[in-house]
C-alpha positions as a printed Julia matrix, in Angstrom:
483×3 Matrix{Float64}:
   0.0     0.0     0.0
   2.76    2.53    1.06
   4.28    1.75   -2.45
   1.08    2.5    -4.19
   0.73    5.51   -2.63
   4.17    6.85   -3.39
   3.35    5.59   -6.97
   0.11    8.28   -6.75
   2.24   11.16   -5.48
   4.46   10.5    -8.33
   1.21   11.0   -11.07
   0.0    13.96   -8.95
   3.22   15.7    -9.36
   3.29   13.98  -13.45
   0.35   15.47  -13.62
   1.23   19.37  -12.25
   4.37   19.33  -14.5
   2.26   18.87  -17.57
  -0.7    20.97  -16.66
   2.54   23.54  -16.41
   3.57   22.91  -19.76
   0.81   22.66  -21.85
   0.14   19.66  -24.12
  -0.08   17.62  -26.79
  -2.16   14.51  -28.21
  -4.12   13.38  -30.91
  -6.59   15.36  -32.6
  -7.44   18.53  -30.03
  -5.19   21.47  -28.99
  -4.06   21.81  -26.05
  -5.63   24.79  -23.82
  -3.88   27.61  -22.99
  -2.53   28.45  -19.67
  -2.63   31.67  -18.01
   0.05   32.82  -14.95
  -2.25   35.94  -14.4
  -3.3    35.88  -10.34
  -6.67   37.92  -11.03
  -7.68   35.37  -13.83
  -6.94   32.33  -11.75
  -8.48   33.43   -8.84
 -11.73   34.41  -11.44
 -11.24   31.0   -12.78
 -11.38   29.23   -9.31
 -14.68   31.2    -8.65
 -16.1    30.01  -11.76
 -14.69   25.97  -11.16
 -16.36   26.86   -7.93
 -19.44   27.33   -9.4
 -19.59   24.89  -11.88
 -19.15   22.33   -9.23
 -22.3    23.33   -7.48
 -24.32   23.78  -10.83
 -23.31   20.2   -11.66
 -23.91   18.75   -8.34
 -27.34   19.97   -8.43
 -27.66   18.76  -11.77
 -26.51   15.04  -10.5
 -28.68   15.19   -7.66
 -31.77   15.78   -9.58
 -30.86   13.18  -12.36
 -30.58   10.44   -9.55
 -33.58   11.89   -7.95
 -35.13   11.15  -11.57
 -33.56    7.51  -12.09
 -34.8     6.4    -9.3
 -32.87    3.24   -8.21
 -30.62    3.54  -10.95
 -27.12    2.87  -10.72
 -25.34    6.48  -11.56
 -21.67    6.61  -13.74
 -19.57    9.3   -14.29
 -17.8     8.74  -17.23
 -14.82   11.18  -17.67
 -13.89   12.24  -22.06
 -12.08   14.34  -24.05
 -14.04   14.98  -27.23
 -14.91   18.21  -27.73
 -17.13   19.72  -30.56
 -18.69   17.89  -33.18
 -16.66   14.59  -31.56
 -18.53   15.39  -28.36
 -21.86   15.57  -29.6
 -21.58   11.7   -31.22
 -20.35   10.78  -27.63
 -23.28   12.53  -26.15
 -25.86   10.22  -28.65
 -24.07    7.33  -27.96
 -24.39    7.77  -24.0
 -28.0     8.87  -24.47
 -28.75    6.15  -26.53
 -27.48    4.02  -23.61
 -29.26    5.73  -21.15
 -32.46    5.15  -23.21
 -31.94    1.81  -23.91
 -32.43    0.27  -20.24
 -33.03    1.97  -16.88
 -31.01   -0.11  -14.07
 -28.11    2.83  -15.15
 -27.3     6.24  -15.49
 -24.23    7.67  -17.11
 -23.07   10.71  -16.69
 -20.7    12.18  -19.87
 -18.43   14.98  -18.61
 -16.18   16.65  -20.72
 -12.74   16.8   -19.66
 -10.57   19.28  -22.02
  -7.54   17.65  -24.2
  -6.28   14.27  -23.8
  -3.76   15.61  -21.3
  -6.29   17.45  -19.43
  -8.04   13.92  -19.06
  -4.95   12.74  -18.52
  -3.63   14.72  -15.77
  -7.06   15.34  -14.12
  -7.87   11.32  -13.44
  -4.28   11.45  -12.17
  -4.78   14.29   -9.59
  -8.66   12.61   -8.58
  -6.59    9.62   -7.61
  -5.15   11.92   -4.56
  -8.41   13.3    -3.8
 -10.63    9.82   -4.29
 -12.64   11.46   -6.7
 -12.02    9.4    -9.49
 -14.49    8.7   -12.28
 -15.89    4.83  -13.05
 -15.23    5.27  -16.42
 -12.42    7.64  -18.44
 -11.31    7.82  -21.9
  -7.62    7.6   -21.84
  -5.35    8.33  -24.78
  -2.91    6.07  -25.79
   0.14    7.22  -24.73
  -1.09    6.82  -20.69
  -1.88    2.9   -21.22
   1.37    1.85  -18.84
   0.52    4.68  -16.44
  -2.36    3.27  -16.23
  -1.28   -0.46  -15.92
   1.01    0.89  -13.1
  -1.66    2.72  -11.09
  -3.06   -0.92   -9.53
  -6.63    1.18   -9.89
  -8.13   -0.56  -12.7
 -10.34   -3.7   -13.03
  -9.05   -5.24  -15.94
 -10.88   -5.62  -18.88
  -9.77   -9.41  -19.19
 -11.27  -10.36  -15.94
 -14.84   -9.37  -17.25
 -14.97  -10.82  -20.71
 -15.98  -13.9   -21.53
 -13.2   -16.52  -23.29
 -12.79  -15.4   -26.62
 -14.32  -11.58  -26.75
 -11.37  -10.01  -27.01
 -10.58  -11.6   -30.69
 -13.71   -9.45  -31.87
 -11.53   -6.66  -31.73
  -9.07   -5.71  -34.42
  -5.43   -7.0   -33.69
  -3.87   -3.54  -33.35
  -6.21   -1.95  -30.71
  -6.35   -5.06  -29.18
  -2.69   -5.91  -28.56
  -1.88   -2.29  -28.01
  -4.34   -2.04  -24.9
  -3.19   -5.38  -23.58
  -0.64   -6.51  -20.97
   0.58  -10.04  -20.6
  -2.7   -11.31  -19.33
  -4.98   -9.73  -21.99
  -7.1    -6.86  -22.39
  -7.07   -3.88  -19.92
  -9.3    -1.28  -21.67
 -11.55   -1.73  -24.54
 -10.08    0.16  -27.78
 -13.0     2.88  -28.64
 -11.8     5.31  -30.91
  -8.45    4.37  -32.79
  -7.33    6.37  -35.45
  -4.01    6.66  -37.72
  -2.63   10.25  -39.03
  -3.15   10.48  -42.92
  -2.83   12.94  -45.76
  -5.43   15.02  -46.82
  -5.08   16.99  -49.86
  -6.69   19.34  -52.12
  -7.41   17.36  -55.87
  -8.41   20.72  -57.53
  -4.43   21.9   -56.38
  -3.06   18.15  -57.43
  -5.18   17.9   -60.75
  -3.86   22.01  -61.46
   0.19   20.3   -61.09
  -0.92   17.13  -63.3
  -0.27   14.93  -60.32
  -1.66   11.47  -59.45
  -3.18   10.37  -56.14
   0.17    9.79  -53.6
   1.15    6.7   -53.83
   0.87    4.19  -50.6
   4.7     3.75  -50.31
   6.04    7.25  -50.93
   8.77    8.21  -49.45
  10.65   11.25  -48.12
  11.98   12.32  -51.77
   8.64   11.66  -53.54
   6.62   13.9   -51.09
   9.14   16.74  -51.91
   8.57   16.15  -55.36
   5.01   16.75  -54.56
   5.69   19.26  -52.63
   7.3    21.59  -54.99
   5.23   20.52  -58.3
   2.06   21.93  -56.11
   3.64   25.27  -55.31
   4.71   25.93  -58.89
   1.56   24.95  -60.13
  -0.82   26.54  -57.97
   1.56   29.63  -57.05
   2.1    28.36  -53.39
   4.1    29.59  -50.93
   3.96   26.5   -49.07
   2.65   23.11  -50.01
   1.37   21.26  -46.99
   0.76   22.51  -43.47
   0.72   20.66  -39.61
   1.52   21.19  -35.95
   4.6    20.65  -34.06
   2.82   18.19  -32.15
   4.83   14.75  -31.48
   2.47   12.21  -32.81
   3.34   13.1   -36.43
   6.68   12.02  -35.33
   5.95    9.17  -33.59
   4.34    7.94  -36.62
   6.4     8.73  -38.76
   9.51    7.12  -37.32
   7.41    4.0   -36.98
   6.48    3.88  -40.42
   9.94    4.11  -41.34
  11.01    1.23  -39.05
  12.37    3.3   -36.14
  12.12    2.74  -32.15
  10.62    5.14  -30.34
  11.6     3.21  -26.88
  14.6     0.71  -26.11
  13.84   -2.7   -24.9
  11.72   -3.23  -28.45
   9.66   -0.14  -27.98
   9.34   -1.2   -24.31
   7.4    -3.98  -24.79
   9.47   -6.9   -23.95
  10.47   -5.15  -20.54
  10.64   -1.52  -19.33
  11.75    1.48  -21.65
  14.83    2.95  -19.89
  16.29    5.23  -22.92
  14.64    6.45  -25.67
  15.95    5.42  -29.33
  14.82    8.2   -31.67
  17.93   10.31  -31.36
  19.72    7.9   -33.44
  19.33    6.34  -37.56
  15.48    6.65  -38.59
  14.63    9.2   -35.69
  17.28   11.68  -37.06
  15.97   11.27  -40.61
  12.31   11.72  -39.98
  12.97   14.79  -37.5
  15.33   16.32  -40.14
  12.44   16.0   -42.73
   9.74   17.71  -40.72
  12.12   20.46  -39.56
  13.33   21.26  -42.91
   9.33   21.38  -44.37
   9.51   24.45  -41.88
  13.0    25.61  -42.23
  12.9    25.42  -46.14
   9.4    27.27  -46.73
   7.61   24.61  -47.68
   4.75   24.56  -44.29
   4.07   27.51  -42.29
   5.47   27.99  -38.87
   2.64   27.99  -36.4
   3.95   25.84  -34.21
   2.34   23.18  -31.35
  -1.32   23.9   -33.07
  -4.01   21.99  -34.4
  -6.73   24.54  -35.49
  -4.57   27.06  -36.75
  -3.2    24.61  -39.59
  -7.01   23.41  -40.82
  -7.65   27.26  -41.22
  -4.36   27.4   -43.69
  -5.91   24.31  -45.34
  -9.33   25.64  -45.85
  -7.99   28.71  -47.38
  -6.07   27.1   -49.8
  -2.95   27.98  -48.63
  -1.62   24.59  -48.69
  -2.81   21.71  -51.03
  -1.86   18.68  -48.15
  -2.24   18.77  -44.39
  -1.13   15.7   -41.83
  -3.96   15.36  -39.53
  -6.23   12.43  -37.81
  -8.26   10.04  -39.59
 -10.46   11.64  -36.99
 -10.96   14.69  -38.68
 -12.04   13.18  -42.19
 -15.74   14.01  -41.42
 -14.79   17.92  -40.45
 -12.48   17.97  -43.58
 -14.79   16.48  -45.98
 -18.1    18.49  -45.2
 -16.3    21.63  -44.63
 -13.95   22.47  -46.93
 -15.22   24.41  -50.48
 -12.78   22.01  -52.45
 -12.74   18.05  -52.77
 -10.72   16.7   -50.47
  -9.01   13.15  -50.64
  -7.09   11.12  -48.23
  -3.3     9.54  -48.84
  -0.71    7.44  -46.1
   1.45    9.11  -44.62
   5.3     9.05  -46.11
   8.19    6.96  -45.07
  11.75    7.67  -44.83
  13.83    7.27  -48.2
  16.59    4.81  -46.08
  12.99    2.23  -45.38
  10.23    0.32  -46.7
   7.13    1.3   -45.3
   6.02   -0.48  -42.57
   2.75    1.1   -41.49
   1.5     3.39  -38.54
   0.48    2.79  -34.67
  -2.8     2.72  -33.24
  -3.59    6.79  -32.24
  -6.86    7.66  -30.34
  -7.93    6.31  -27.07
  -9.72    3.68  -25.27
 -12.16    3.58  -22.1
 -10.83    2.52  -18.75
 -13.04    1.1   -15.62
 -11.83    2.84  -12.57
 -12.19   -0.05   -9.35
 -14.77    1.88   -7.56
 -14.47   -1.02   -4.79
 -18.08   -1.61   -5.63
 -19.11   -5.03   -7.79
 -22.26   -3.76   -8.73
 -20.7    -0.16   -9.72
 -17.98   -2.04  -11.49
 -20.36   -3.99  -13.17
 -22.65   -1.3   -14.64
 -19.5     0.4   -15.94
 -18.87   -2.43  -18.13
 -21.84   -3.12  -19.54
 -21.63    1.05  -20.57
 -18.17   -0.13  -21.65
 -19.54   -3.01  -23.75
 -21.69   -0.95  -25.78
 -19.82    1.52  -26.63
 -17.88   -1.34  -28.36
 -20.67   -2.98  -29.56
 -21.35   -3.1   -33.94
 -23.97   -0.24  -34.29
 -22.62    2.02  -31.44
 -19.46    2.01  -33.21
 -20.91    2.42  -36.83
 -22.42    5.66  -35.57
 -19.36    6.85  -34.18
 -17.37    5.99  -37.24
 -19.35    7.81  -39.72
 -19.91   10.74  -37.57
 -16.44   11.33  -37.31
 -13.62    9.53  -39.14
 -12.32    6.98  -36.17
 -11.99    3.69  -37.44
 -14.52    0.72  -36.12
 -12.62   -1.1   -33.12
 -14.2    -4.61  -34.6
 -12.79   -6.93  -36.54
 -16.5    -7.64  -38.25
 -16.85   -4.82  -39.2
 -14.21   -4.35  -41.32
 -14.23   -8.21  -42.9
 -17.93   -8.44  -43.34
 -19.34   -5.17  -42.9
 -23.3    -4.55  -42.74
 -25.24   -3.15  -46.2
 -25.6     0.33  -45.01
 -22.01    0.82  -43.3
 -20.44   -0.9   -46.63
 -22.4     1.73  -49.38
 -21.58    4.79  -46.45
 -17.92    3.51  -47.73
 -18.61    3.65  -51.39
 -19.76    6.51  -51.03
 -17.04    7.98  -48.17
 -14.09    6.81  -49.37
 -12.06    9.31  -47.44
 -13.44    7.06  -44.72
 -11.62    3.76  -46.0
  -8.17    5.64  -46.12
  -7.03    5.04  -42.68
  -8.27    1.5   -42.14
  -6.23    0.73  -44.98
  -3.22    1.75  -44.11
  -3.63   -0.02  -40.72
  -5.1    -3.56  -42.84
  -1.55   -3.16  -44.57
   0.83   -1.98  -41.39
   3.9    -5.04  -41.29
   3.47   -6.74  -38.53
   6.06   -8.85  -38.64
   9.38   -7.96  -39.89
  11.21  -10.12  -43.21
  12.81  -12.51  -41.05
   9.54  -12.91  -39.18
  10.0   -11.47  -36.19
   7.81   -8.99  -34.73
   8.21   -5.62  -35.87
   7.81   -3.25  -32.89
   8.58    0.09  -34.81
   4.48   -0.29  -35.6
   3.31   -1.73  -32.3
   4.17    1.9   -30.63
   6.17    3.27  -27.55
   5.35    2.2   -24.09
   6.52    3.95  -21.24
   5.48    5.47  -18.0
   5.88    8.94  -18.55
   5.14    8.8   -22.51
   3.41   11.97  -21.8
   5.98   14.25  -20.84
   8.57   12.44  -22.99
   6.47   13.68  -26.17
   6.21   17.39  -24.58
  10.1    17.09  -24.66
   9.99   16.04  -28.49
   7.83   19.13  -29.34
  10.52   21.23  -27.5
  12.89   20.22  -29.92
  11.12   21.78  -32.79
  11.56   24.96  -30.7
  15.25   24.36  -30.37
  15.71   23.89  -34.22
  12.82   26.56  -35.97
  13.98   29.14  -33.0
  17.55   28.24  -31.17
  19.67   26.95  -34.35
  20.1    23.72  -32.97
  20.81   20.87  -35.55
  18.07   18.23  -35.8
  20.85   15.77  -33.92
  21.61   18.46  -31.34
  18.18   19.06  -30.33
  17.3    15.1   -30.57
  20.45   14.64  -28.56
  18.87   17.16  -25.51
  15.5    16.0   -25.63
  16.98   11.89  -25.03
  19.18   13.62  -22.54
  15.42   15.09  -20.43
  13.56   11.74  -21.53
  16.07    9.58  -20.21
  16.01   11.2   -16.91
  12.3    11.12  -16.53
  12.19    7.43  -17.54
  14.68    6.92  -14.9
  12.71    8.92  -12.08
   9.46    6.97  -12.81
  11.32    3.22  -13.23
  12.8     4.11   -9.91
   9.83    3.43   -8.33
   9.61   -0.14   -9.52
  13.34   -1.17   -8.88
């Protein structure tokens, strides 16, 4: 016990550091931070507030549902995202009465993130929280969960696609069910691409070929840059794994704990190099750790390509005033392709200590999961279905949404065709992602090396070099605790 609760203290103060520093994940910007006194204390008054307003608003739902079981089920999809995850828990709600679930928005994935790790210290935890990817061995470690494995029956978890799957599994089997997974892709403009006389991308193009593109678009369509995207670290990340590279020692730290990080070295260089020099040499605007900002240079047609989540394809396909299409992403020009890791997030059941609690939880879990819950979320925004099914015999209507979608089919795709298994045979752990404690923080350290290239001067090596020199260290603080 005294370990686990040094373990806690050590994701409370995780958790403060990042809040610090601002974030970074998958598909949302990070909010803002302010060091202003007057606007904190005005922003205390109002959390204040909003406490009360939705403690009222809990005590009159359970006054409504009766002898229902209440949930609160902690997320981080905002906008358009968050209203599909609002009819999916509503349909839930609606579809028995024995439970209640409560959706509360969270902010970013590291808002999520870092406030489940902070309710840990207070016991205020949710039952349910979406969790992005790059927490899943904080969360193995926090010895808070109920495993996913101990509640399904023998042979559920091979409905799931392989990738999610494996990704969300320890050695036992699954600990959170995979609910929206998404890859990054390419989407382009084909009005800009048919104007240069330019094919659809090819599946396997590399470094060299995406230049090519690159500077066929700008002369064509008098560009002064060709593709635009953040200085966020999951570009990176998948990037280096599609080119073969380790994120993580100790094969990605899979087959035992990460204790240095590998991307300061062969692949990592190259595919850091290439993204700095899209900024350095003119050829994507400089707007650095941003999401939104780069769709708006996008829609205005101020770029023909942007990287962004397979997330986004229903935001980029009913909003922009061009056609847009979908392409891989590129891989280095020293690799093969190899294919991309599983981006996005599953849903974790918190051990409230209480079997019927815990149970309710996962049947919310379960159909969330389930074929037509995840149909709806697919086609209302762009994730990928988690089931296996669904992809290998798909239902009538979700098949012709594809014909006519096929922006849709891009991502799912690229996973279908992701190796594996390397030539030899062996498993190829470039594609089955990083896993490490503070993964978190490590990729805050990444997008500080942008910084020290675009604004400092530093090399691509030399600011690869510094940011293994800060990962390593915080790999070592939190592995300290399990020695």
């Amino acid at each position: 016990m005294k370990s686990l609760r040094r373990l806690l203290a050590l994701f409370l103060v995780m958790a403060l550091v990042a809040a610090a520093c601002g974030g970074d994940d998958d598909g949302e910007e990070a909010d803002d931070t302010s060091a202003d006194t007057a606007a904190e204390e005005a922003d205390d008054s109002a959390d204040d507030e909003a406490a009360d307003d939705a403690a009222d608003d809990e005590a009159m739902e359970e006054d409504a549902a009766g002898d229902a079981i209440t949930l609160q089920f902690w997320h981080a999809m905002a906008d358009d995202l968050g209203l599909v995850v609002d009819e999916l828990v509503a349909a839930y709600n609606d579809s028995q009465d024995a439970v209640v679930v409560n959706a509360t928005f969270q902010g970013t994935y590291d808002d999520t993130y870092n406030a489940l790790l902070a309710s840990f210290e207070t016991g205020t935890e949710p039952n349910i929280v979406q969790n992005f990817d790059l927490a899943a061995q904080t969360m193995f470690d926090t010895g808070k969960l109920v495993p996913a494995h101990q509640l399904m029956a023998p042979g559920e978890a091979d409905a799931f696609l392989a990738a999610p799957r494996d990704y969300y599994s320890d050695e036992t089997g699954m600990v959170a069910l995979a609910f929206n997974s998404s890859t990054p892709i390419v989407y382009y403009n084909t009005e800009m691409f048919e104007a240069a006389g330019l094919d659809e991308p090819a599946t396997d193009w590399n470094f060299s070929q995406f230049l090519e593109t690159c500077e066929a678009l700008e002369a064509a369509n008098d560009l002064d840059t060709c593709v635009t995207f953040g200085q966020v670290g999951w570009y990176f990340e998948q990037i280096l794994a599609n080119s073969g590279g380790l994120y993580f020692n100790n094969d990605n730290g899979r087959t035992d704990r990460a204790t240095e990080v590998a991307f300061n070295e062969g692949q990592g260089v190259e595919v850091f190099t290439f993204l700095t020099d899209l900024f350095v040499d003119g050829h994507a605007p400089n707007l650095g750790n941003t999401w939104t900002d780069t769709d708006s240079v996008f829609f205005a047609k101020e770029a023909a390509m942007i990287f962004d989540s397979t997330a986004g394809a229903r935001g980029f396909q009913d909003n922009a005033e061009f056609e847009v299409k979908t392409a891989f992403i590129p891989h280095s020009d020293s690799s093969d392709r190899n294919g991309v890791v599983i981006g996005g997030a599953a849903l974790w059941l918190i051990d409230s200590g209480d079997a019927d609690l815990d149970a309710a939880a996962w049947d919310f879990m379960s159909f969330m999961t389930q074929a037509d819950p995840q149909i709806t979320w697919h086609t209302g925004t762009g994730y990928f279905p988690v089931l296996a099914s669904l992809q290998t015999e798909p239902p009538a209507d979700l098949a012709a949404f594809w014909d006519e979608n096929p922006n849709f089919v891009t991502a799912i795709e690229q996973l279908a065709t992701t190796n594996t298994a390397n030539a030899d045979g062996s498993t190829n752990y470039a594609v089955l992602g990083g896993r490490a404690g503070p993964f978190p923080e490590v990729r805050r350290i990444v997008i500080e090396a942008y910084s020290a290239v675009l604004d400092g001067g530093a090399t691509p090596q030399e600011a690869l070099n510094t940011a293994a020199e800060q990962a390593n260290q915080a790999l070592a603080d939190y592995n300290a605790f399990f020695e």
